[in-house]
C-alpha positions as CSV (number, residue, x, y, z in Angstrom):
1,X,42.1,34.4,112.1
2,X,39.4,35.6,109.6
3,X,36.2,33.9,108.6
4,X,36.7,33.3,104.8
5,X,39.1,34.2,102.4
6,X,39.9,36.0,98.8
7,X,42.5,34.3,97.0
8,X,44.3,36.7,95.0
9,X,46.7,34.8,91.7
10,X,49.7,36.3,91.2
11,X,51.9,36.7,87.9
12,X,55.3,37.9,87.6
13,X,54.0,41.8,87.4
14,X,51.5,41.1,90.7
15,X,54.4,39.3,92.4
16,X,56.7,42.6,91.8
17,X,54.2,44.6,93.3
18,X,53.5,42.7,96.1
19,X,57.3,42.4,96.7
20,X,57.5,46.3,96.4
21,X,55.0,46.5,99.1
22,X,57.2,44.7,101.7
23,X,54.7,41.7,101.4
24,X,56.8,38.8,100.3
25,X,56.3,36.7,103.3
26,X,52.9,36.9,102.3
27,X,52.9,34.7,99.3
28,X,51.9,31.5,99.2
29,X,51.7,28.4,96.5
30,X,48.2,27.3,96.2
31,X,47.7,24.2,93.4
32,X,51.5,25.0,92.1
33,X,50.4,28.9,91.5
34,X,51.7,32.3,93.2
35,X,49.3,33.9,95.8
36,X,48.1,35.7,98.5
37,X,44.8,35.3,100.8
38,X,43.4,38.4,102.4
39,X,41.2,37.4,105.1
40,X,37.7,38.4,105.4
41,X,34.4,38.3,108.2
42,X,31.1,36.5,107.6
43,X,30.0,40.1,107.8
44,X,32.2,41.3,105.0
45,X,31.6,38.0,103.0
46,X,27.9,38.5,102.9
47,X,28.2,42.0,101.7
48,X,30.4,40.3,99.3
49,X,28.1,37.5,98.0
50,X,25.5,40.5,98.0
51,X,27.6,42.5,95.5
52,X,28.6,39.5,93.8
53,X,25.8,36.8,93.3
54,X,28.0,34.6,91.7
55,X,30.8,34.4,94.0
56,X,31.3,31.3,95.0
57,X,33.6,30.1,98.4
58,X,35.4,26.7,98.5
59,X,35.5,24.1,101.1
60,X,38.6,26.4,102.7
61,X,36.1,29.4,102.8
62,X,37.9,30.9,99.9
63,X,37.2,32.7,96.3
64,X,38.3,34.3,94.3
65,X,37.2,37.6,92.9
66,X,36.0,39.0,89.5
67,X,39.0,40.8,87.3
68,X,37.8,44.3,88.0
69,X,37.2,44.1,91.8
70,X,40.6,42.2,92.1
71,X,42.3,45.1,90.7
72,X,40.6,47.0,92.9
73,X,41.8,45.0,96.1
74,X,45.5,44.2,94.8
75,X,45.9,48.5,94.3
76,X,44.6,48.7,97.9
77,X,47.2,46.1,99.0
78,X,50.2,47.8,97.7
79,X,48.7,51.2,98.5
80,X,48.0,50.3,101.7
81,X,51.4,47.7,102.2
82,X,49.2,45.3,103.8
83,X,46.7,42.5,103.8
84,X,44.7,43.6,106.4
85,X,42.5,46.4,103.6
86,X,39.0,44.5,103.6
87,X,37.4,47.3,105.8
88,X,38.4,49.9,103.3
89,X,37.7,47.3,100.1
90,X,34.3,46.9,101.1
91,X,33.3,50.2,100.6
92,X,34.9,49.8,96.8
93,X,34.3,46.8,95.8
94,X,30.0,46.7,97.4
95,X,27.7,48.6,95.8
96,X,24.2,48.0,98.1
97,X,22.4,49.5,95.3
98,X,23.6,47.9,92.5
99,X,21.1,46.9,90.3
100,X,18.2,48.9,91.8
101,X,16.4,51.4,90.5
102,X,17.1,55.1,92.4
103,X,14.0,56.3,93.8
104,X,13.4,60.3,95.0
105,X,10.3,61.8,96.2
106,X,9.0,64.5,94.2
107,X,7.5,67.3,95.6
């Protein structure tokens, strides 16, 4: 059972694609809405709230995720035809140098 959780809202398009994927079983109705939670570790969720500051979990341990790194994670999803992609999706979706400036010695 994982630590926390990214909630992912699906519409009718989402839905097809997570159907396609053979991941039906998967959806769930969370405050009368279409979705699918793909678990995460404390160790993956701090990289997470590292990447994205505002990211905020509920009292469930869940979030959800900015437009653009949810894209990200739902292609990985029906790419990969399962929930289990977080190990791969971390590498996409956290950037440890975002925001700092690139240092190289010069010579």
């Amino acid at each position: 059972m994982a630590d926390y959780y990214i909630v992912i809202y699906l519409d009718d398009e989402k839905i097809k694609k997570i159907e396609g994927a053979g991941l039906a079983g998967e959806i769930r109705e969370v405050d009368g809405k279409k979705s699918v939670r793909v678990g995460l570790t404390s160790k993956e969720q701090k990289k997470l709230v590292k990447g994205f500051p505002d990211l905020t979990f509920d009292s469930s341990n869940a979030c959800v995720l900015p437009e653009q790194a949810e894209n990200i994670l739902m292609n990985l999803i029906v790419g990969m035809k399962t929930l289990d992609v977080m190990k791969g999706a971390i590498i996409k979706l956290y950037n440890p140098l975002a925001g700092r400036e690139l240092r190289a010695k010069v010579f």
